[in-house]
CHARMM internal coordinates of N, CA and C (Angstrom, degrees):
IC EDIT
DIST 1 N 1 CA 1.4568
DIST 1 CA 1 C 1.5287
ANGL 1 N 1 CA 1 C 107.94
DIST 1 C 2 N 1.1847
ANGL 1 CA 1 C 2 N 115.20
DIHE 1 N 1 CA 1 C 2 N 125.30
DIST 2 N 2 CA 1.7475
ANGL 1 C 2 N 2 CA 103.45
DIHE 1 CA 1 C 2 N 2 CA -171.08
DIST 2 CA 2 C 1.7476
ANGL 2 N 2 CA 2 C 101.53
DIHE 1 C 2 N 2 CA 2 C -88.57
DIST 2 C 3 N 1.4261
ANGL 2 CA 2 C 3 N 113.53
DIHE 2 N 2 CA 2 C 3 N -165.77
DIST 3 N 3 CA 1.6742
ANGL 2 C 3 N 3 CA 102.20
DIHE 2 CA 2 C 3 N 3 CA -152.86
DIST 3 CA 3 C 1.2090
ANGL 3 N 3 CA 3 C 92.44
DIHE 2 C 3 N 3 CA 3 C -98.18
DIST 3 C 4 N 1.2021
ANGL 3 CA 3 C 4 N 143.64
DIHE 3 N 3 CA 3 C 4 N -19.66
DIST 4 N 4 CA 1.7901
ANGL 3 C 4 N 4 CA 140.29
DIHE 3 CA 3 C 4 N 4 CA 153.19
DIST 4 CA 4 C 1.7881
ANGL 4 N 4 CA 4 C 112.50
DIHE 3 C 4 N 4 CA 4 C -35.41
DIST 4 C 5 N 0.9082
ANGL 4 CA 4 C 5 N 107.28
DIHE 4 N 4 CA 4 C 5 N -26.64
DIST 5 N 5 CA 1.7978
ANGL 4 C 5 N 5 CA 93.93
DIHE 4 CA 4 C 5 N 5 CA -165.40
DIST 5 CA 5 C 2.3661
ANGL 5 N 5 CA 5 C 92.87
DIHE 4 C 5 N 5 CA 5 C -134.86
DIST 5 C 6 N 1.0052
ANGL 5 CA 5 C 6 N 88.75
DIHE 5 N 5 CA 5 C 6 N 36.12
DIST 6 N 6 CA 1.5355
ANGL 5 C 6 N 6 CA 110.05
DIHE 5 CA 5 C 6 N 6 CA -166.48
DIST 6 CA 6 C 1.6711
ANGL 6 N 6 CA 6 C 74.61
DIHE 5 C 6 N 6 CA 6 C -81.38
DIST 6 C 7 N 1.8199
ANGL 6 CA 6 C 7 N 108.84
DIHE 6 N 6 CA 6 C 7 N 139.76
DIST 7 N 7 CA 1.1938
ANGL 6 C 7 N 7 CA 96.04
DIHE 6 CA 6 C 7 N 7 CA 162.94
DIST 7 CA 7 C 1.5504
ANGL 7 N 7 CA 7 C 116.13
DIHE 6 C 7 N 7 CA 7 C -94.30
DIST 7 C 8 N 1.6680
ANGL 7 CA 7 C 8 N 115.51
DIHE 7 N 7 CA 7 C 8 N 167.11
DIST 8 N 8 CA 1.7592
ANGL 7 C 8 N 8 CA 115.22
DIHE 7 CA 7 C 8 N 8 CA -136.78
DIST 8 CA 8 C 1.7132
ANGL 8 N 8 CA 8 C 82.67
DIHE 7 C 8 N 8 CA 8 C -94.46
DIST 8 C 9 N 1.1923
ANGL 8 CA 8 C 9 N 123.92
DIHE 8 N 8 CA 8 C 9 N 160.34
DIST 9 N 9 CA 0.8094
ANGL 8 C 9 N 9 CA 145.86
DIHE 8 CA 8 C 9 N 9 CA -165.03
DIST 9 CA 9 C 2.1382
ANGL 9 N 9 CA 9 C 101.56
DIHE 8 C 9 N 9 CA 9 C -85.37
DIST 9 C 10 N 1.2625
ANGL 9 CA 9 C 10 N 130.74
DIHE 9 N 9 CA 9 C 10 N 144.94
DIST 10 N 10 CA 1.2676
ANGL 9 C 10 N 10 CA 136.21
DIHE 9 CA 9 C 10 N 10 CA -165.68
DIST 10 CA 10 C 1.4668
ANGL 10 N 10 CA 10 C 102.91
DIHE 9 C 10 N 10 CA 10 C -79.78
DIST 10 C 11 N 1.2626
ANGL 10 CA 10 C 11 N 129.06
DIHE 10 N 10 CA 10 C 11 N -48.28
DIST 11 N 11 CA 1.4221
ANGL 10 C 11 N 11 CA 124.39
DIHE 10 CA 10 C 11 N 11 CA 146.26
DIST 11 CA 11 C 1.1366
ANGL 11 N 11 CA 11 C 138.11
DIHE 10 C 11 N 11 CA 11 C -56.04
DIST 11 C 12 N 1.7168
ANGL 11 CA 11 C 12 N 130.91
DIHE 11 N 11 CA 11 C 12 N 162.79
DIST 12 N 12 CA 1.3115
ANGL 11 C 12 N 12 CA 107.19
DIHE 11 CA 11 C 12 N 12 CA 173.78
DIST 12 CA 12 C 1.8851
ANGL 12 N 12 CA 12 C 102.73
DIHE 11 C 12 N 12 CA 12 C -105.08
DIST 12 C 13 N 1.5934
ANGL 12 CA 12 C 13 N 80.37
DIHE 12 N 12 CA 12 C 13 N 161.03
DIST 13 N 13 CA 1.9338
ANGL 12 C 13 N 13 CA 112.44
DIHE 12 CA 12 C 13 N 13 CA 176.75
DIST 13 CA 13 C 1.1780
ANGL 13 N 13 CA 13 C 101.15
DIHE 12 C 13 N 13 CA 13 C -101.95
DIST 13 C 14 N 1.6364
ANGL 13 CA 13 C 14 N 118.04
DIHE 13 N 13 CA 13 C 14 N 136.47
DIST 14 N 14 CA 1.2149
ANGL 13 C 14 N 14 CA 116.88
DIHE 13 CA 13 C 14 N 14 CA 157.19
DIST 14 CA 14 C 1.7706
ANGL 14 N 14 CA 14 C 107.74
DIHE 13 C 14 N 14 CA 14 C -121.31
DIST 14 C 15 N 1.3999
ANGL 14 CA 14 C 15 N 119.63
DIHE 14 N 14 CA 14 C 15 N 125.97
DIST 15 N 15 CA 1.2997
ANGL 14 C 15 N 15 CA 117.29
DIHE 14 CA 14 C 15 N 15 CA -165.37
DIST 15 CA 15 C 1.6179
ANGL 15 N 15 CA 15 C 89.33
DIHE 14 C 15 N 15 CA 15 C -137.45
DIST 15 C 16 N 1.3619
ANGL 15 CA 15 C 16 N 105.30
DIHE 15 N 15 CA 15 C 16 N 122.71
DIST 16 N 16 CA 1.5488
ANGL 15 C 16 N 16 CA 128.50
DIHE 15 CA 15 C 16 N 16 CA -170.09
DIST 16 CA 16 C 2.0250
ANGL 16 N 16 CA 16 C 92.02
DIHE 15 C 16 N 16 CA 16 C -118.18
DIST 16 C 17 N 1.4751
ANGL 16 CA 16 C 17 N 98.18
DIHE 16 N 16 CA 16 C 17 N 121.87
DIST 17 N 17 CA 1.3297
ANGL 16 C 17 N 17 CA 111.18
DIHE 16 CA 16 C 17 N 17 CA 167.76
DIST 17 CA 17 C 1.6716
ANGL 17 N 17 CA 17 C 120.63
DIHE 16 C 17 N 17 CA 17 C -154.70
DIST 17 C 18 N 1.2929
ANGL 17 CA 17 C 18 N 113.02
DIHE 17 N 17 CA 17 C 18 N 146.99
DIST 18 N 18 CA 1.2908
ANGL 17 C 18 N 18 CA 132.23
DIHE 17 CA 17 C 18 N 18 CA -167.69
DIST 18 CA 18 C 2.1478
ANGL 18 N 18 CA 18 C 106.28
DIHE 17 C 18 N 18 CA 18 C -73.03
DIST 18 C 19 N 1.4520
ANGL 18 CA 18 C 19 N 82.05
DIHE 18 N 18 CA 18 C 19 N 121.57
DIST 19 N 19 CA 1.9247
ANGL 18 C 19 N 19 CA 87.78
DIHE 18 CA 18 C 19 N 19 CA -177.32
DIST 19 CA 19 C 1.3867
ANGL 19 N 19 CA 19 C 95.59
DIHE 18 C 19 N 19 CA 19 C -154.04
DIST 19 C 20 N 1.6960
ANGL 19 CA 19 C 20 N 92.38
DIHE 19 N 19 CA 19 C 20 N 111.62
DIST 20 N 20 CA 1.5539
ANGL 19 C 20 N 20 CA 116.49
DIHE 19 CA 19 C 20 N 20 CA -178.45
DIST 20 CA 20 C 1.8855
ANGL 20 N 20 CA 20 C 106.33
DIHE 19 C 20 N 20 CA 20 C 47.97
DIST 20 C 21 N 1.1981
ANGL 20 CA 20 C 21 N 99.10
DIHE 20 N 20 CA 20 C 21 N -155.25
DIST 21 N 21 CA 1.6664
ANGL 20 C 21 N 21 CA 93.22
DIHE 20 CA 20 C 21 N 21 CA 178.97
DIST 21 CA 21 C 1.9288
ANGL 21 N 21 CA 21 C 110.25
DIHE 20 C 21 N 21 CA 21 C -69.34
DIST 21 C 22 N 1.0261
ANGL 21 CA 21 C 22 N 106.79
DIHE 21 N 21 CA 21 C 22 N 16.10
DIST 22 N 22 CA 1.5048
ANGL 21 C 22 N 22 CA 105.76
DIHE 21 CA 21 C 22 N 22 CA 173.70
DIST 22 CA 22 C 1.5726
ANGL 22 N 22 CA 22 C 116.70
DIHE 21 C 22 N 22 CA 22 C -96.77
DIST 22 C 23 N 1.2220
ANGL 22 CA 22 C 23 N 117.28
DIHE 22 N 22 CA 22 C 23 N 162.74
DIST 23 N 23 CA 1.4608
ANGL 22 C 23 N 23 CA 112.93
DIHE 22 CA 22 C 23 N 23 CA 165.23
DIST 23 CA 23 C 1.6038
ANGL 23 N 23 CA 23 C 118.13
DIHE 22 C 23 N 23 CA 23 C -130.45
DIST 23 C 24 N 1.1769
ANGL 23 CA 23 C 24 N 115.61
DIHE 23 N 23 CA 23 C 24 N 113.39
DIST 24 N 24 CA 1.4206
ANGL 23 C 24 N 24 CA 107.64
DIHE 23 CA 23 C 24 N 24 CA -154.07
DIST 24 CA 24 C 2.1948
ANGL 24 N 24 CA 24 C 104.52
DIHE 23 C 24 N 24 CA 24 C -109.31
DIST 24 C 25 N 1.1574
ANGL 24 CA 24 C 25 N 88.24
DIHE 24 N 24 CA 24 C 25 N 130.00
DIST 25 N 25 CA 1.8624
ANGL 24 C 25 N 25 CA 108.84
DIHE 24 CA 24 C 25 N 25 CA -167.94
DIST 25 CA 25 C 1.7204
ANGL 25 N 25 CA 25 C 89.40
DIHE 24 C 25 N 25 CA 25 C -94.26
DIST 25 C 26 N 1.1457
ANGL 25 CA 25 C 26 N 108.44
DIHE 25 N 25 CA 25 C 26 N 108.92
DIST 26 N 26 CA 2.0737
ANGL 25 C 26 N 26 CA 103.27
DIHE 25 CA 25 C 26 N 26 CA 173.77
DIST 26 CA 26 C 1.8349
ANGL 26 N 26 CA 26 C 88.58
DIHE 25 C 26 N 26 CA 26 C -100.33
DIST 26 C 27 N 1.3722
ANGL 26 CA 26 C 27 N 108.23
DIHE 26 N 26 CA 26 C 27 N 138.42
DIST 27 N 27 CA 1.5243
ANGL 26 C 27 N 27 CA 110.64
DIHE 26 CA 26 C 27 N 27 CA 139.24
DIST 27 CA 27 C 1.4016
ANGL 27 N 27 CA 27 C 140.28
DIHE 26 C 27 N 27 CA 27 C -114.26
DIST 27 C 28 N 1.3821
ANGL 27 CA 27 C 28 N 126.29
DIHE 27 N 27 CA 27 C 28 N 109.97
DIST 28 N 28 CA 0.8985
ANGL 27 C 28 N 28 CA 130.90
DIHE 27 CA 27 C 28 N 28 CA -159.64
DIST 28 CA 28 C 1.4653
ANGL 28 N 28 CA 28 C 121.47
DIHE 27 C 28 N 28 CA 28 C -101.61
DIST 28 C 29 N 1.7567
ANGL 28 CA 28 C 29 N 118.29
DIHE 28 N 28 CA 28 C 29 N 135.78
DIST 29 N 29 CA 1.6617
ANGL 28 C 29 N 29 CA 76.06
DIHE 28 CA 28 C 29 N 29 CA -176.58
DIST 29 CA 29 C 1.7110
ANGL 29 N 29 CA 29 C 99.52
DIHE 28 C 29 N 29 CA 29 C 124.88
DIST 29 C 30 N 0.8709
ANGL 29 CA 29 C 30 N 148.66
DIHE 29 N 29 CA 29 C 30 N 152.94
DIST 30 N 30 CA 1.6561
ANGL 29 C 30 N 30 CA 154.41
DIHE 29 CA 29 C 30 N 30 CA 102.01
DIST 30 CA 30 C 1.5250
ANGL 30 N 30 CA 30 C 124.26
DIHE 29 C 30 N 30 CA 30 C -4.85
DIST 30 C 31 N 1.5898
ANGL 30 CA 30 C 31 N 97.67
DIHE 30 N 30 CA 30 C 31 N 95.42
DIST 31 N 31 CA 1.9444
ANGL 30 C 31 N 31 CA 101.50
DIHE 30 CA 30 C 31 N 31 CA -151.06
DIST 31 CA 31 C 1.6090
ANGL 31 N 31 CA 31 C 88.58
DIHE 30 C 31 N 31 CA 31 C -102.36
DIST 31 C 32 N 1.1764
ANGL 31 CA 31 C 32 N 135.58
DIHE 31 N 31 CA 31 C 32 N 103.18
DIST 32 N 32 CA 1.6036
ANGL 31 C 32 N 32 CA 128.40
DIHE 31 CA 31 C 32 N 32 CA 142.64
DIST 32 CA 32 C 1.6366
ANGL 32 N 32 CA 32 C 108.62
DIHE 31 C 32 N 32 CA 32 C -93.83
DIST 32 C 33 N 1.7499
ANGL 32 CA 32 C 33 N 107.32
DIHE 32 N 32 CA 32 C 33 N -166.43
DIST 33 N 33 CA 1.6380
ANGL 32 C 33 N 33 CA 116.48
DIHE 32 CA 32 C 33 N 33 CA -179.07
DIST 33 CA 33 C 1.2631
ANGL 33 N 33 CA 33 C 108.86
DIHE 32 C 33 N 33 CA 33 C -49.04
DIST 33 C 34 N 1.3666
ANGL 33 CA 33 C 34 N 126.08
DIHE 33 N 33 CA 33 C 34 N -25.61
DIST 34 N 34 CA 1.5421
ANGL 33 C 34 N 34 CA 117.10
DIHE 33 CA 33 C 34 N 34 CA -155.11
DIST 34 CA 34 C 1.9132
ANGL 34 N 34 CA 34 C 106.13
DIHE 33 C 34 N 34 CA 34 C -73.48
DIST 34 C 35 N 1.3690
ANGL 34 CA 34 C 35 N 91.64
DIHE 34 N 34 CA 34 C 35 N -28.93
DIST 35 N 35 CA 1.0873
ANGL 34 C 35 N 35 CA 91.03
DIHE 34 CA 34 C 35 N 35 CA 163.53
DIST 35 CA 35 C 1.6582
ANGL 35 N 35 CA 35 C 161.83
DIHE 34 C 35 N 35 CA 35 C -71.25
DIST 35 C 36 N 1.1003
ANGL 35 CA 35 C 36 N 81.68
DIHE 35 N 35 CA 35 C 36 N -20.99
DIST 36 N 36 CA 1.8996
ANGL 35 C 36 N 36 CA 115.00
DIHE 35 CA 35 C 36 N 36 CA 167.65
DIST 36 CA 36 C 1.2945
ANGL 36 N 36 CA 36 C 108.68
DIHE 35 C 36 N 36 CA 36 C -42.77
DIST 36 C 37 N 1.5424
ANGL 36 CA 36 C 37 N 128.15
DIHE 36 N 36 CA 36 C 37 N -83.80
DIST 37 N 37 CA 1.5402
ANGL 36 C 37 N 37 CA 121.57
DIHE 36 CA 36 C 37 N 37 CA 174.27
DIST 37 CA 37 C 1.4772
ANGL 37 N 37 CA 37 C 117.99
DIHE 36 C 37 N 37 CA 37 C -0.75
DIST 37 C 38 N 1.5343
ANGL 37 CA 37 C 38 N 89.68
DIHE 37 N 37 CA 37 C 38 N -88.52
DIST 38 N 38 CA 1.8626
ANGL 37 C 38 N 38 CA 114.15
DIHE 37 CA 37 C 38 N 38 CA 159.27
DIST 38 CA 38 C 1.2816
ANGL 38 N 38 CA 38 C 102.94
DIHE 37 C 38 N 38 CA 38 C -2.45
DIST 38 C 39 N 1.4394
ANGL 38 CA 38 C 39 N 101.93
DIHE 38 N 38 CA 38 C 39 N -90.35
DIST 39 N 39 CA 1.9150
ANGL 38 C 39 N 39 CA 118.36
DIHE 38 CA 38 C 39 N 39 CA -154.98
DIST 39 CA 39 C 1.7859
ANGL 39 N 39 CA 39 C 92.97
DIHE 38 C 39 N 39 CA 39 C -73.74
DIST 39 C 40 N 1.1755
ANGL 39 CA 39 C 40 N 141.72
DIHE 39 N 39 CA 39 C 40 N 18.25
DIST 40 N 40 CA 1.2018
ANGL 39 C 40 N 40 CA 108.78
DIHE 39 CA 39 C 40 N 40 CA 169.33
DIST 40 CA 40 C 1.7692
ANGL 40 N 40 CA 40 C 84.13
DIHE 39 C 40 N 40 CA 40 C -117.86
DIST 40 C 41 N 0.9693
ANGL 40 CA 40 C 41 N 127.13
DIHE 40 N 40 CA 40 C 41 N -16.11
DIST 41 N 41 CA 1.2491
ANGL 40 C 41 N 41 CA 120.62
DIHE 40 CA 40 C 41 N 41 CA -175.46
DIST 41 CA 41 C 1.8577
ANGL 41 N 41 CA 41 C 115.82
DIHE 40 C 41 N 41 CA 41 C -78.24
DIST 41 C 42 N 1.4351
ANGL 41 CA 41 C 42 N 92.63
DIHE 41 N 41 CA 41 C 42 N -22.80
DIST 42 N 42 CA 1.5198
ANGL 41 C 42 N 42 CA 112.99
DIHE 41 CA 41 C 42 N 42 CA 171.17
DIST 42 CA 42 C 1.8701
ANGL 42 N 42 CA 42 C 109.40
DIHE 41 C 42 N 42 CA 42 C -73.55
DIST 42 C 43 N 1.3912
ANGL 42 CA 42 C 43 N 104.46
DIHE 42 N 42 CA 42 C 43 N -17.97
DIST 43 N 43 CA 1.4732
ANGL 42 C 43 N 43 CA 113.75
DIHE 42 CA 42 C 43 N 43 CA -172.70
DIST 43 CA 43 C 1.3831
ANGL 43 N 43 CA 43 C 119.51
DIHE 42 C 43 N 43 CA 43 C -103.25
DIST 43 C 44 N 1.4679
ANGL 43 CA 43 C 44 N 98.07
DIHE 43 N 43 CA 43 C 44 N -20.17
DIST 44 N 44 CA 1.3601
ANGL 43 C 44 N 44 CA 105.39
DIHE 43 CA 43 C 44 N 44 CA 167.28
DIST 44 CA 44 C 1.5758
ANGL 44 N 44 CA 44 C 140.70
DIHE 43 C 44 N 44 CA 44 C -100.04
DIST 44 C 45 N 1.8351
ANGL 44 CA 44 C 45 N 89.52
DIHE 44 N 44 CA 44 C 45 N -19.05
DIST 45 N 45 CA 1.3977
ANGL 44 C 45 N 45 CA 88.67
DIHE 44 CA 44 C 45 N 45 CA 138.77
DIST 45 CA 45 C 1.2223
ANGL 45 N 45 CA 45 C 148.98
DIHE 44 C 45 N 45 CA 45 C -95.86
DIST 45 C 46 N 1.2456
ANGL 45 CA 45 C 46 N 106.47
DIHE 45 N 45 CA 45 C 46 N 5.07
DIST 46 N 46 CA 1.7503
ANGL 45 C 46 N 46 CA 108.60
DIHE 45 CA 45 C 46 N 46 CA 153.13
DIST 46 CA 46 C 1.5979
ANGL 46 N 46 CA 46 C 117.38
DIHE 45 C 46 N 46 CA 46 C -56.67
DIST 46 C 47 N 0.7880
ANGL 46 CA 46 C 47 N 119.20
DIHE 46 N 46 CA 46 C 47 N -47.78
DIST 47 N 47 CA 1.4205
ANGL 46 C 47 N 47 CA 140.89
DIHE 46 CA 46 C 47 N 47 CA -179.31
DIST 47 CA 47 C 1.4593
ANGL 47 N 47 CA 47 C 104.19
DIHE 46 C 47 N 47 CA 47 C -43.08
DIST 47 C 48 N 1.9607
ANGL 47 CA 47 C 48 N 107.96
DIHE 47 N 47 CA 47 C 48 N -61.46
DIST 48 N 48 CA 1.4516
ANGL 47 C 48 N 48 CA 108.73
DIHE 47 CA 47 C 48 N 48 CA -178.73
DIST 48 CA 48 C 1.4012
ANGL 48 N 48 CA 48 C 100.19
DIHE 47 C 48 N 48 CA 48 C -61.18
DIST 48 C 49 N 1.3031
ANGL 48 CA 48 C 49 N 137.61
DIHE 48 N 48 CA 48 C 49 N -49.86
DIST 49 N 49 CA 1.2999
ANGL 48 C 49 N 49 CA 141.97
DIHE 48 CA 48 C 49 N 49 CA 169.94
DIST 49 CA 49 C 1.6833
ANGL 49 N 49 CA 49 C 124.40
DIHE 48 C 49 N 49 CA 49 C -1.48
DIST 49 C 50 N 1.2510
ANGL 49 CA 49 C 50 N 91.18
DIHE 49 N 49 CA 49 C 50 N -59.86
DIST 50 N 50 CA 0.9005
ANGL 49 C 50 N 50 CA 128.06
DIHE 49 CA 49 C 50 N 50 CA -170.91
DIST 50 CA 50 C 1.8117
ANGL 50 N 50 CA 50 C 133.03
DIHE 49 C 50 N 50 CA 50 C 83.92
DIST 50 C 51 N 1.4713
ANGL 50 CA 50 C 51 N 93.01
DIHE 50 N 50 CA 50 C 51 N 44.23
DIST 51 N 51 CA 1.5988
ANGL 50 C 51 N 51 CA 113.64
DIHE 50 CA 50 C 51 N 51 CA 178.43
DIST 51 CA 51 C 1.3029
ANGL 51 N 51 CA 51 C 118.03
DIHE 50 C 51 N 51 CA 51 C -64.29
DIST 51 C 52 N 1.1507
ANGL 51 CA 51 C 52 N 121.41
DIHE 51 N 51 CA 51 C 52 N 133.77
DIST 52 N 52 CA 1.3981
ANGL 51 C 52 N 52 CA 116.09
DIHE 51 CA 51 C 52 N 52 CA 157.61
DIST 52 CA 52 C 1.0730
ANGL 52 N 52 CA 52 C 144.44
DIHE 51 C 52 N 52 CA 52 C -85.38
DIST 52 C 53 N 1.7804
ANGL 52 CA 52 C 53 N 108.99
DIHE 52 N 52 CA 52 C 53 N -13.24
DIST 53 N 53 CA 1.6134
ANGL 52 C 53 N 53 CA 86.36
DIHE 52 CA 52 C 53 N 53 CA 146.82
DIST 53 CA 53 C 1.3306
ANGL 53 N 53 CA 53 C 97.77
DIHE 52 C 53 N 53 CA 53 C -160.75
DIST 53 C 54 N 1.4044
ANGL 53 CA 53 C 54 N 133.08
DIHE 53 N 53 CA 53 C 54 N 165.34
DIST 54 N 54 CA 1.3443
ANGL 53 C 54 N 54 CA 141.35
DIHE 53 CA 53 C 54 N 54 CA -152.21
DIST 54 CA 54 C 1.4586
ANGL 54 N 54 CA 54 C 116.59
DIHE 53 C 54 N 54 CA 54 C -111.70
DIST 54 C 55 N 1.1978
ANGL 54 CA 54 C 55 N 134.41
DIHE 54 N 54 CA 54 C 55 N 113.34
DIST 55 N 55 CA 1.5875
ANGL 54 C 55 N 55 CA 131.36
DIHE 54 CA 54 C 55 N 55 CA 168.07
DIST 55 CA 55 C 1.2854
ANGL 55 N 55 CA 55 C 120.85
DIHE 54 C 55 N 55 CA 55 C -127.37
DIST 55 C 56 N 1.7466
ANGL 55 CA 55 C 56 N 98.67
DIHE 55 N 55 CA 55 C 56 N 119.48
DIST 56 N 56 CA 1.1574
ANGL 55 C 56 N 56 CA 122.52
DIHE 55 CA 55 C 56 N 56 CA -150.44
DIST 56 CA 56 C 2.2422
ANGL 56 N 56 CA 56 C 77.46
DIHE 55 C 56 N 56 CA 56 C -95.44
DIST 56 C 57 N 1.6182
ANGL 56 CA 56 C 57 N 104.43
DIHE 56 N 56 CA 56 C 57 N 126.59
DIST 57 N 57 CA 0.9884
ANGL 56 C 57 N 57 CA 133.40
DIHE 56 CA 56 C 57 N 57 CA 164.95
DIST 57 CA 57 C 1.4106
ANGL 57 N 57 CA 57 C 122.76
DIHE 56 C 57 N 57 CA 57 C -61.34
DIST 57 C 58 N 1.3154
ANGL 57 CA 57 C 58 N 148.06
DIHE 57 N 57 CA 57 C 58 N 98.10
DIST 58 N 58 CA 1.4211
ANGL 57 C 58 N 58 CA 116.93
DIHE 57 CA 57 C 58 N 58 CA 179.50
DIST 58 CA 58 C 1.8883
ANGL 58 N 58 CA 58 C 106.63
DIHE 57 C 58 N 58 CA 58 C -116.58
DIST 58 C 59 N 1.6418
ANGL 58 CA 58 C 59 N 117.97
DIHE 58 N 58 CA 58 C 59 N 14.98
DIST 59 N 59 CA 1.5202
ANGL 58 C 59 N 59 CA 98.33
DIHE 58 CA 58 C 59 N 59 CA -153.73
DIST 59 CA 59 C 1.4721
ANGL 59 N 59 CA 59 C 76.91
DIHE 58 C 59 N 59 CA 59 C -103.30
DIST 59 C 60 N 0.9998
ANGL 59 CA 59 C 60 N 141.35
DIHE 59 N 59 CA 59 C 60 N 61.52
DIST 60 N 60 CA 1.7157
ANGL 59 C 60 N 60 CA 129.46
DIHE 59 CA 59 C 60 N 60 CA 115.96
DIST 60 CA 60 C 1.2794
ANGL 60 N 60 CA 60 C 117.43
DIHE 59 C 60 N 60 CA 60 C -122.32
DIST 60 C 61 N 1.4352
ANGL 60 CA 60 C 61 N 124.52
DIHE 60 N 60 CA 60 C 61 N 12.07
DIST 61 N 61 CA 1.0743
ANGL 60 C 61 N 61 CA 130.63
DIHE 60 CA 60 C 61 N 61 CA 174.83
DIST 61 CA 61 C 1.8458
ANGL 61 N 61 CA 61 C 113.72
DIHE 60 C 61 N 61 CA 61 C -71.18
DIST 61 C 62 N 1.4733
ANGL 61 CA 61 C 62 N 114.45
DIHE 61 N 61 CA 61 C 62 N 109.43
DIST 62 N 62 CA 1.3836
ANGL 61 C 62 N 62 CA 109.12
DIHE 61 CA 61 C 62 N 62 CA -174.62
DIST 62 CA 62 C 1.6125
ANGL 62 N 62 CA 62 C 129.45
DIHE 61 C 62 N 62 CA 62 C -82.62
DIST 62 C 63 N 1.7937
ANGL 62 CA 62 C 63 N 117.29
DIHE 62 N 62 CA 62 C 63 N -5.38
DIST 63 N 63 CA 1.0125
ANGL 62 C 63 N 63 CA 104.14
DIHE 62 CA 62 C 63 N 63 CA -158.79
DIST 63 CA 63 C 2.1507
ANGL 63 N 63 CA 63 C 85.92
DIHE 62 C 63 N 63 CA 63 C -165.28
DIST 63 C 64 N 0.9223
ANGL 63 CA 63 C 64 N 146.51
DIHE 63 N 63 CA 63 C 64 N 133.30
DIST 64 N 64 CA 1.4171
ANGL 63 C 64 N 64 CA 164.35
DIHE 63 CA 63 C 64 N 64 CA 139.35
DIST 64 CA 64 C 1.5096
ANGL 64 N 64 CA 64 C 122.95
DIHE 63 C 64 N 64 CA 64 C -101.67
DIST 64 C 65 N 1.8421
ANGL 64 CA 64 C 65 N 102.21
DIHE 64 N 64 CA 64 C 65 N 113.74
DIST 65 N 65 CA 1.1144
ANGL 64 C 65 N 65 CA 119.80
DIHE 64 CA 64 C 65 N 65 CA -172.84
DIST 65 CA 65 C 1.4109
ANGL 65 N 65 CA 65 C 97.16
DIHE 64 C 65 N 65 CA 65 C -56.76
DIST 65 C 66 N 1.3558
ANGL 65 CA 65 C 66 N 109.49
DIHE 65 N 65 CA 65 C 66 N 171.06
DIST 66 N 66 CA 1.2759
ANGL 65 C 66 N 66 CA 102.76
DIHE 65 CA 65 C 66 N 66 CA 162.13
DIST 66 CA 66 C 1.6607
ANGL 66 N 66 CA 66 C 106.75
DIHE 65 C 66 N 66 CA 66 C -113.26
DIST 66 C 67 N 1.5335
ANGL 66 CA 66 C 67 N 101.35
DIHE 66 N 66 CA 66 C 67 N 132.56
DIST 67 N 67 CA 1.5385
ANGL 66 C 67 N 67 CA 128.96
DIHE 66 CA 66 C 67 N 67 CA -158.33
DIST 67 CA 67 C 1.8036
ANGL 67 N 67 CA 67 C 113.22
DIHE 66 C 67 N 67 CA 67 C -92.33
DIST 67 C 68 N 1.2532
ANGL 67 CA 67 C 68 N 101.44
DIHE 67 N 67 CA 67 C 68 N 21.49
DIST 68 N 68 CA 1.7826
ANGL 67 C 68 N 68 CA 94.98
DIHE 67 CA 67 C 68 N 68 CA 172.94
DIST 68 CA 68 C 1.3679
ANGL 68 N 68 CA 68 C 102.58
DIHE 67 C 68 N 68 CA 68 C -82.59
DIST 68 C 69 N 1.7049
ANGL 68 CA 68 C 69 N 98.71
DIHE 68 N 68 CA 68 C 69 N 167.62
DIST 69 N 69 CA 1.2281
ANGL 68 C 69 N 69 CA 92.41
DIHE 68 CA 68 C 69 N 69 CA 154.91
DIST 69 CA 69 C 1.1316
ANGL 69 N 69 CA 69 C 140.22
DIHE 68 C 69 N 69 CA 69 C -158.92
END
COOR INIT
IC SEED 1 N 1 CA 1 C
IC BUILD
């Protein structure tokens, strides 16, 4: 099975990597609150980075809590 059609993991991944002047945050995975920390910390170090601009990934993301509250 190559890592495109890999099945997603029951938790979520947050994997922050550098593409061209972008910095791209994927979440992968089963995303509720617990995850937030993570992804803003993934967002803020782009920033120190010094990226110019940020894209937050969501198409392997399998599942979003729902965030009201």
């Amino acid at each position: 099975m190559s890592p495109d059609h890999a099945q997603a993991p029951d938790h979520a991944v947050v994997t922050p990597h550098p593409v061209g002047d972008a910095y791209v945050v994927t979440l992968t995975g089963e995303v509720d609150l617990d995850v937030a920390p993570g992804t803003e910390l993934a967002i803020r170090d782009a920033g120190r980075l010094g990226a110019r601009r940020v894209v937050i990934d969501l198409s392997r993301m399998t599942f979003a809590d729902d965030f009201r509250g």
